[in-house]
C-alpha positions as CSV (number, residue, x, y, z in Angstrom):
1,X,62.0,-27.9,45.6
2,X,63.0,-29.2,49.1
3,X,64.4,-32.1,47.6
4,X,66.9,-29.7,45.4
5,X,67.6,-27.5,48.8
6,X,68.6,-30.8,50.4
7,X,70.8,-31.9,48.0
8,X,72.4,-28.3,47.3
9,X,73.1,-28.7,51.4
10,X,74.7,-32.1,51.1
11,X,77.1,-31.0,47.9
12,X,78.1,-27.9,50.4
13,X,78.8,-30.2,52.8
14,X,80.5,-32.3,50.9
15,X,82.4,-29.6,49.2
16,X,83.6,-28.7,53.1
17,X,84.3,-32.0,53.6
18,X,86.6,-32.4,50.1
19,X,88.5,-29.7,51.0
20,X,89.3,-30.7,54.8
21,X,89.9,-34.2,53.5
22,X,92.3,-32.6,51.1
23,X,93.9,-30.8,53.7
24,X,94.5,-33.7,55.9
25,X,96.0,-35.8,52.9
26,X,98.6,-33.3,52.4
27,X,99.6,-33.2,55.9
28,X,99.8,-37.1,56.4
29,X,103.2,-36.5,54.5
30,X,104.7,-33.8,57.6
31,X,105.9,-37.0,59.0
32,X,108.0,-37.6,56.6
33,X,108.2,-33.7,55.9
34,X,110.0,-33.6,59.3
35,X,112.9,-36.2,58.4
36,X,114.8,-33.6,57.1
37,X,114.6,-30.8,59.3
38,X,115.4,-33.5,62.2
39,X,118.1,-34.2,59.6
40,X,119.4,-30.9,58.8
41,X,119.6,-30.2,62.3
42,X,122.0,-32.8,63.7
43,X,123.7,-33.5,60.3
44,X,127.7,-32.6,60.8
45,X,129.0,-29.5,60.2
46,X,128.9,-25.6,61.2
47,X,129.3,-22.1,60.4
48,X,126.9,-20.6,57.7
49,X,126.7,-23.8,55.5
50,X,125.0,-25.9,57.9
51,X,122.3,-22.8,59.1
52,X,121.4,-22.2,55.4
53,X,120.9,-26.0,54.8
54,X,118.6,-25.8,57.7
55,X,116.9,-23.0,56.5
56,X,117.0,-24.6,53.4
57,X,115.1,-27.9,55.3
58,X,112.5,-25.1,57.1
59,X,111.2,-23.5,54.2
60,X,110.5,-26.3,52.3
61,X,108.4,-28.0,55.2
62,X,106.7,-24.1,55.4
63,X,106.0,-24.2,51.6
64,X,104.4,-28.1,51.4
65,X,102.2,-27.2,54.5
66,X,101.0,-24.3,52.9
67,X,100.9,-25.9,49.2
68,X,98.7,-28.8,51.2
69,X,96.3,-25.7,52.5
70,X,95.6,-23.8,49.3
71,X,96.1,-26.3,46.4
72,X,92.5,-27.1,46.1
73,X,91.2,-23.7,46.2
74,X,91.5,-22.2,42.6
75,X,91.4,-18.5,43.3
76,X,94.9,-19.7,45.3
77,X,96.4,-21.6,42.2
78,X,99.4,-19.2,41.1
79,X,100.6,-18.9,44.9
80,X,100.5,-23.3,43.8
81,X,102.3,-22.7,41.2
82,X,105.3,-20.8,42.7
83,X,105.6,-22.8,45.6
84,X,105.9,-25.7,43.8
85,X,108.9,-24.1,41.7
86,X,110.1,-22.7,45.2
87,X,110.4,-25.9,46.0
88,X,111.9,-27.5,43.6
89,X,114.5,-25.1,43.5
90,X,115.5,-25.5,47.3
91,X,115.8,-29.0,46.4
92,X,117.9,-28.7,43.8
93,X,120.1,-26.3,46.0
94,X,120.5,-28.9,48.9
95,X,121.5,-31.8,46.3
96,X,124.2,-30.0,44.4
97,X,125.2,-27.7,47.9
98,X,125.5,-30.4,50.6
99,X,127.6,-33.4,51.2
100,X,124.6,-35.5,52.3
101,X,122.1,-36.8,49.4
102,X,119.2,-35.0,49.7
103,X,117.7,-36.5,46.4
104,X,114.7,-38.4,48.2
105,X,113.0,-34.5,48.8
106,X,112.4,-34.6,44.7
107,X,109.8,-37.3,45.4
108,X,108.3,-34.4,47.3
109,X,108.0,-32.1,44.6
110,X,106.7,-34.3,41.9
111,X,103.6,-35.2,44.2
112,X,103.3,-31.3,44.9
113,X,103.4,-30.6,40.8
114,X,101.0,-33.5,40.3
115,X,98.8,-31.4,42.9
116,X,98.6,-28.2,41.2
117,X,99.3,-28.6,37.6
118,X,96.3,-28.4,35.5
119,X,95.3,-32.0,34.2
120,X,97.1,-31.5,30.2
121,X,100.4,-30.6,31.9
122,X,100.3,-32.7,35.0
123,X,102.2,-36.1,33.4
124,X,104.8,-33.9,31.6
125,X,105.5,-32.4,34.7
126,X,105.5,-35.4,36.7
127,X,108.2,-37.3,33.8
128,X,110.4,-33.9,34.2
129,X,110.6,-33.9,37.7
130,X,111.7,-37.4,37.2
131,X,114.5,-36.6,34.9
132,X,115.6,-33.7,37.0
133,X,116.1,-35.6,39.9
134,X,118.1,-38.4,38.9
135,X,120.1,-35.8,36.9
136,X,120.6,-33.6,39.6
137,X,121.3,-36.9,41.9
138,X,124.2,-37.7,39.7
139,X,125.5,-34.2,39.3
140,X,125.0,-34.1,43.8
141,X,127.7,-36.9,44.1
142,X,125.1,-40.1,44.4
143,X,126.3,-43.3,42.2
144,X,124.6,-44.3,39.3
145,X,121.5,-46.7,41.1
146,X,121.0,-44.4,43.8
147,X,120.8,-41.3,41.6
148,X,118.1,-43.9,39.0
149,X,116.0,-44.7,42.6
150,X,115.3,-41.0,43.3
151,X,114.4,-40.5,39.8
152,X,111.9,-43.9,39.8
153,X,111.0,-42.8,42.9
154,X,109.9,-38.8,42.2
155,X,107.8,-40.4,39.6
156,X,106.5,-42.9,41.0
157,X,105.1,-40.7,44.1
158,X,104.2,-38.0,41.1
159,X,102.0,-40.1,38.9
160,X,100.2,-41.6,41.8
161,X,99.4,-38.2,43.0
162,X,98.3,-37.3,38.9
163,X,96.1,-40.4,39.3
164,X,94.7,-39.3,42.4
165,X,93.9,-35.6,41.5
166,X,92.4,-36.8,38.3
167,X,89.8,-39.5,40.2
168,X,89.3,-36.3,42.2
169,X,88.3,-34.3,39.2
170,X,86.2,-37.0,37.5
171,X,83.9,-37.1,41.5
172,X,83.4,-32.9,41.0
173,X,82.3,-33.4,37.4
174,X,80.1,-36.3,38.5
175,X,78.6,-34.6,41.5
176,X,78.3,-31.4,39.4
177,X,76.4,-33.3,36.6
178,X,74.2,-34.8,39.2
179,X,73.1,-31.4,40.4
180,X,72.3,-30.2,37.4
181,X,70.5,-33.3,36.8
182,X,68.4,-32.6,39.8
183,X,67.7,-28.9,39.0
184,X,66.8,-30.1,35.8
185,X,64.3,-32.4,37.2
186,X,62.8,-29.7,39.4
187,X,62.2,-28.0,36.3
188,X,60.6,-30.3,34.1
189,X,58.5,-31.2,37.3
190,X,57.8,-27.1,37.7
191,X,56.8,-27.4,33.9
192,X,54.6,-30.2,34.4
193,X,52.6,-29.2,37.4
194,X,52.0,-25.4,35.7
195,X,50.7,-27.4,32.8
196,X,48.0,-29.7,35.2
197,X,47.2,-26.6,36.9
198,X,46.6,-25.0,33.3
199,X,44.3,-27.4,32.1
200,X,42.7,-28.1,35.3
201,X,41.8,-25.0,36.0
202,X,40.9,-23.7,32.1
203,X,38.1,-25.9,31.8
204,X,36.5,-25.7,35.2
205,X,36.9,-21.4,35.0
206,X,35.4,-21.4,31.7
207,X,32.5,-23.4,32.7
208,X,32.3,-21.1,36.3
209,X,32.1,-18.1,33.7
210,X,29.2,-19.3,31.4
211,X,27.0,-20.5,34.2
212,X,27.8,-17.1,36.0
213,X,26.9,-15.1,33.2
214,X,23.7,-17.2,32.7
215,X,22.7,-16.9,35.9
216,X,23.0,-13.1,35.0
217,X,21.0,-13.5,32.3
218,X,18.0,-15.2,34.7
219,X,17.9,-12.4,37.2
220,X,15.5,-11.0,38.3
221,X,12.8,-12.5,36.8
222,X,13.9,-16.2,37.1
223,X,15.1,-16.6,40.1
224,X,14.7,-20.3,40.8
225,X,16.7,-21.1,37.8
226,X,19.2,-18.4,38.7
227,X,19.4,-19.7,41.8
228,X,20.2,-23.6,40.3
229,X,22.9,-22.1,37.9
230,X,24.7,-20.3,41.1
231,X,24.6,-23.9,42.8
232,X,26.4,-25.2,39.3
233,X,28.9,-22.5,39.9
234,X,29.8,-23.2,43.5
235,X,29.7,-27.3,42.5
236,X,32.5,-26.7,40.0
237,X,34.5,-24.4,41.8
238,X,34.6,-27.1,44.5
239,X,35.3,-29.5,42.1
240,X,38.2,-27.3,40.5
241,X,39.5,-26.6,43.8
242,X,39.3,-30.8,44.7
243,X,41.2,-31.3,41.7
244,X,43.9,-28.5,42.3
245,X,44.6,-29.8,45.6
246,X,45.0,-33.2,44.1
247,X,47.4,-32.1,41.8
248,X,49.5,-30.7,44.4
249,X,49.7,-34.0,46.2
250,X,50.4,-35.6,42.5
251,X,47.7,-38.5,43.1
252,X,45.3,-37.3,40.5
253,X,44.7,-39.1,36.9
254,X,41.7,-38.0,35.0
255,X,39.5,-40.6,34.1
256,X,37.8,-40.7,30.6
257,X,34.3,-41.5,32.8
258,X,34.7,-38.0,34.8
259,X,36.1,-36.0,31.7
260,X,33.4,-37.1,29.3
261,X,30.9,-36.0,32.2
262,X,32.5,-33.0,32.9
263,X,32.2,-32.0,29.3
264,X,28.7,-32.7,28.8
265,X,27.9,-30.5,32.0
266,X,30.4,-27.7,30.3
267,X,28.8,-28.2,26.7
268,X,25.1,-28.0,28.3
269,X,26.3,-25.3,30.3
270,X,27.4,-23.3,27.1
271,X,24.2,-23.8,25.2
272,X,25.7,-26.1,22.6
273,X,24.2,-29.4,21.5
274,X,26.9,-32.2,22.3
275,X,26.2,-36.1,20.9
276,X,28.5,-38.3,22.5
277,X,30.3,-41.8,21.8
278,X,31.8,-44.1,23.9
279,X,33.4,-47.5,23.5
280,X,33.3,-49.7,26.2
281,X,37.2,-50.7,26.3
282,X,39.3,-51.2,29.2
283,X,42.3,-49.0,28.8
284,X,45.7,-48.5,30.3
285,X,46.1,-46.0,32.9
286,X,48.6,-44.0,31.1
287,X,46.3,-44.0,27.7
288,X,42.9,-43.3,29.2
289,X,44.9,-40.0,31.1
290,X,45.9,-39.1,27.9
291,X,42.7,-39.3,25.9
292,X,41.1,-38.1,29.4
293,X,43.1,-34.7,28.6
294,X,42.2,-34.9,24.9
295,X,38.3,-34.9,25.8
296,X,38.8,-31.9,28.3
297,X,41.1,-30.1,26.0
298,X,38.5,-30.3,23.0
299,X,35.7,-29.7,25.6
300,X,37.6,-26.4,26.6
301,X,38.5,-25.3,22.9
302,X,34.7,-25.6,21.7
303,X,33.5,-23.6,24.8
304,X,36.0,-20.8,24.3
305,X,36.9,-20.7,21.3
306,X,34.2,-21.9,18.6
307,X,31.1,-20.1,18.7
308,X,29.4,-23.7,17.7
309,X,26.2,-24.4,18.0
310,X,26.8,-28.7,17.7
311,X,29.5,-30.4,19.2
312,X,30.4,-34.3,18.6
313,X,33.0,-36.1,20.8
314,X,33.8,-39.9,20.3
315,X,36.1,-42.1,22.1
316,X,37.5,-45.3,19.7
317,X,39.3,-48.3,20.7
318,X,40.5,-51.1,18.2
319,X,43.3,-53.3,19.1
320,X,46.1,-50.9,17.4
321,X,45.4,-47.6,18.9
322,X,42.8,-45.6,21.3
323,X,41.3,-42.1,19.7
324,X,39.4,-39.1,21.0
325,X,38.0,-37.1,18.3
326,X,36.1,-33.6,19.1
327,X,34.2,-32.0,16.3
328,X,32.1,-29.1,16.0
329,X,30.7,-26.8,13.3
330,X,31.8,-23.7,14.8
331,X,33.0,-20.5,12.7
332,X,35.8,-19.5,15.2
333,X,38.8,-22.3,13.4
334,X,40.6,-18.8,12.3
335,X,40.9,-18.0,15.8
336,X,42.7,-21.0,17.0
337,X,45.6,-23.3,16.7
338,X,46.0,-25.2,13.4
339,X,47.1,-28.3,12.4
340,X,50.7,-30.4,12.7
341,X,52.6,-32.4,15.1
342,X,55.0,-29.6,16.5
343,X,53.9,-26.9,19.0
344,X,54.5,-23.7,16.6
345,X,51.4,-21.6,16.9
346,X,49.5,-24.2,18.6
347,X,47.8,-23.2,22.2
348,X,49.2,-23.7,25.7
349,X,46.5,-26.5,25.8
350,X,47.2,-28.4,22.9
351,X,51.0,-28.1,23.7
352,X,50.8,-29.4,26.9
353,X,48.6,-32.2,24.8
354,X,51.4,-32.8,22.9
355,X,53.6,-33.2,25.5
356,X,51.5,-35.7,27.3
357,X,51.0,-38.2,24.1
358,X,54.3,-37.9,23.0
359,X,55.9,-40.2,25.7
360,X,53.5,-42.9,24.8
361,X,54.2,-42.1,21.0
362,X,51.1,-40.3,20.6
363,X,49.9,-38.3,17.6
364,X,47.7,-34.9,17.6
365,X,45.9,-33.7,15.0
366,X,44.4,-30.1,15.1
367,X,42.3,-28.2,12.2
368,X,39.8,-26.4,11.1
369,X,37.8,-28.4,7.9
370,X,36.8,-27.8,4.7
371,X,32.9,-27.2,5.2
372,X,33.5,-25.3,8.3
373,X,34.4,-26.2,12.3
374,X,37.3,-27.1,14.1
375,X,38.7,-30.9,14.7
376,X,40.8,-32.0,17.4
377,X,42.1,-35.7,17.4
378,X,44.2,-37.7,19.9
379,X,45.6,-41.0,18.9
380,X,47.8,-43.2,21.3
381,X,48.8,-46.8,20.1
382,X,47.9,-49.1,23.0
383,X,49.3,-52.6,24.0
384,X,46.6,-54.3,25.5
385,X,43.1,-53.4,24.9
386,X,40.6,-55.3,26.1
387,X,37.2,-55.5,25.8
């Protein structure tokens, strides 16, 4: 979670930054902005046509500074929009109204349209904006190659802007997708840990609750051996609460050695007969966690769930694949999850099961059998096995 809080802060921050950076890119253009207005102001003439052309020459440099301010927010995109327009008309007026050629300002409002058209439109726009000013070049007075440069030139300046504002785009989506990415992660890891804590903490509570209930049982008249049972509790609530506080650090892997211990204790505890098997194989890490789980997930099941009198857990290796198989002849299969590979009606245990194997192509098989009792097998191929 801390991790996903910094992140969030640096996208805000980077999000402030964009936008100032955006800013600050429109505005490296004022100093060319101002050419005109210096322009307007000492070109020859007088009387009402020269004031209007400076007006003219003002409110287009007030329009692109506030088109630079707002064009990246997209609550502000229709003020974008008729600025841009307002623009290009005031262009268009100063071309066709004034004796100087003001056909270079068009190369202004292409890069202003590339800015605040959405992305399907932006080229058209751009190529229009083109045509329209060597068109209105010509129709202004300018000869034939000076009217073709300020088209070239509007559309040059407009489709490096459309190139621009699309690389823009692309980094949102990118940094978008990448926080998404990370909340995902924090939730798979959310799912993950509730799982650990799930399974830790079934199995050692279970076993907490039989020996408590025994030690019920003893008193008063057995106290001594009340008295042992109430130091079994406190030993595996210690234990469960070593092994919680592992799995909040994330160090902890079960071990098939502790988990087979750990069920016979349980089993013993429970008052059902257990016959173990063991191969002596050296496993991967990842594999022996796996079948670790599969040993404390059966273990769990037959306490809880069963009512068995005999329990039999065995732990294969062979140079293909690594097993656990529980068994017991309990009457209680009705009551728990049944066969398959998929998680429909299957346990919170035996799903999280699944979703450990499955990584390392793993296969669960869950069922009650024919004569009676429940069977719970976990199969993981394994590379190297050796003995």
């Amino acid at each position: 979670m801390n991790r996903l809080r910094v992140f969030r802060q640096y996208m805000e921050r980077r999000r402030g930054m964009r936008g100032r950076n955006r800013a600050a890119f429109g505005l490296v253009w004022l100093g060319f902005i101002v050419i005109p207005v210096v322009t307007a102001f000492t070109s020859k003439g007088s009387g009402l046509s020269h004031w209007l052309t400076v007006a003219a020459a003002l409110a287009f440099t007030v329009s692109y500074v506030w088109l630079c301010l707002i064009w990246f927010d997209a609550q502000s995109r229709r003020i974008g929009y008729g600025l841009a327009l307002f623009q290009l008309a005031l262009t268009v007026a100063l071309t066709l109204g004034n004796p100087s050629s003001w056909g270079f300002m068009f190369s202004y409002c292409a890069a202003c349209v590339a800015l605040v058209a959405p992305s399907p439109f932006g080229l058209p726009a751009v190529i229009g904006y083109g045509i329209i000013a060597a068109g209105v070049s010509a129709l202004g007075g300018a000869n034939g190659g000076t009217a073709l440069g300020y088209g070239i030139s509007a559309l040059g300046v407009g489709l490096l802007l459309t190139l621009l504002r699309d690389l823009n785009v692309r980094n949102e989506e990118l940094q978008q997708a990448r926080a998404e990415l990370a909340e995902t992660a924090v939730a798979a890891e959310r799912e993950r840990f509730a799982r650990d804590l799930h399974d830790l903490l079934g199995h050692s509570l279970s076993v907490i609750a039989i020996k408590a209930e025994l030690a019920g049982r003893l008193l008063p008249d057995r106290v001594d051996d009340a008295g042992m049972e109430i130091g079994d509790v406190e030993r595996v609530a210690r234990q469960a609460l070593s092994e919680v506080r592992d799995a909040v650090s994330g160090y902890r892997q079960p071990t098939l050695a502790g988990e087979l211990e750990g069920a016979r204790v349980a089993l013993a505890a429970a008052g059902i007969m257990a016959e173990f098997e063991h191969s002596s194989a050296t496993l991967s890490p990842e594999v022996e966690a796996v079948l670790a789980w599969g040993v404390r997930e059966g273990a769990t099941n037959v306490i809880r769930h069963s009512g068995a009198r005999h329990c039999q857990v065995r732990v294969m290796a062979g140079l293909a694949d690594a097993a656990v198989v529980v068994v017991d002849d309990g009457s209680g299969g009705d009551a728990r999850p049944s066969g398959g590979n998929g998680h429909a009606g299957r346990g919170h245990g035996l799903a999280g099961l699944s979703e450990r194997a499955e990584p390392l192509r793993g296969r669960i098989e869950a069922g009650t059998l024919p004569d009676g009792g429940f069977r719970l097998a976990v199969s993981v191929p394994v590379s190297t096995v050796s003995a």
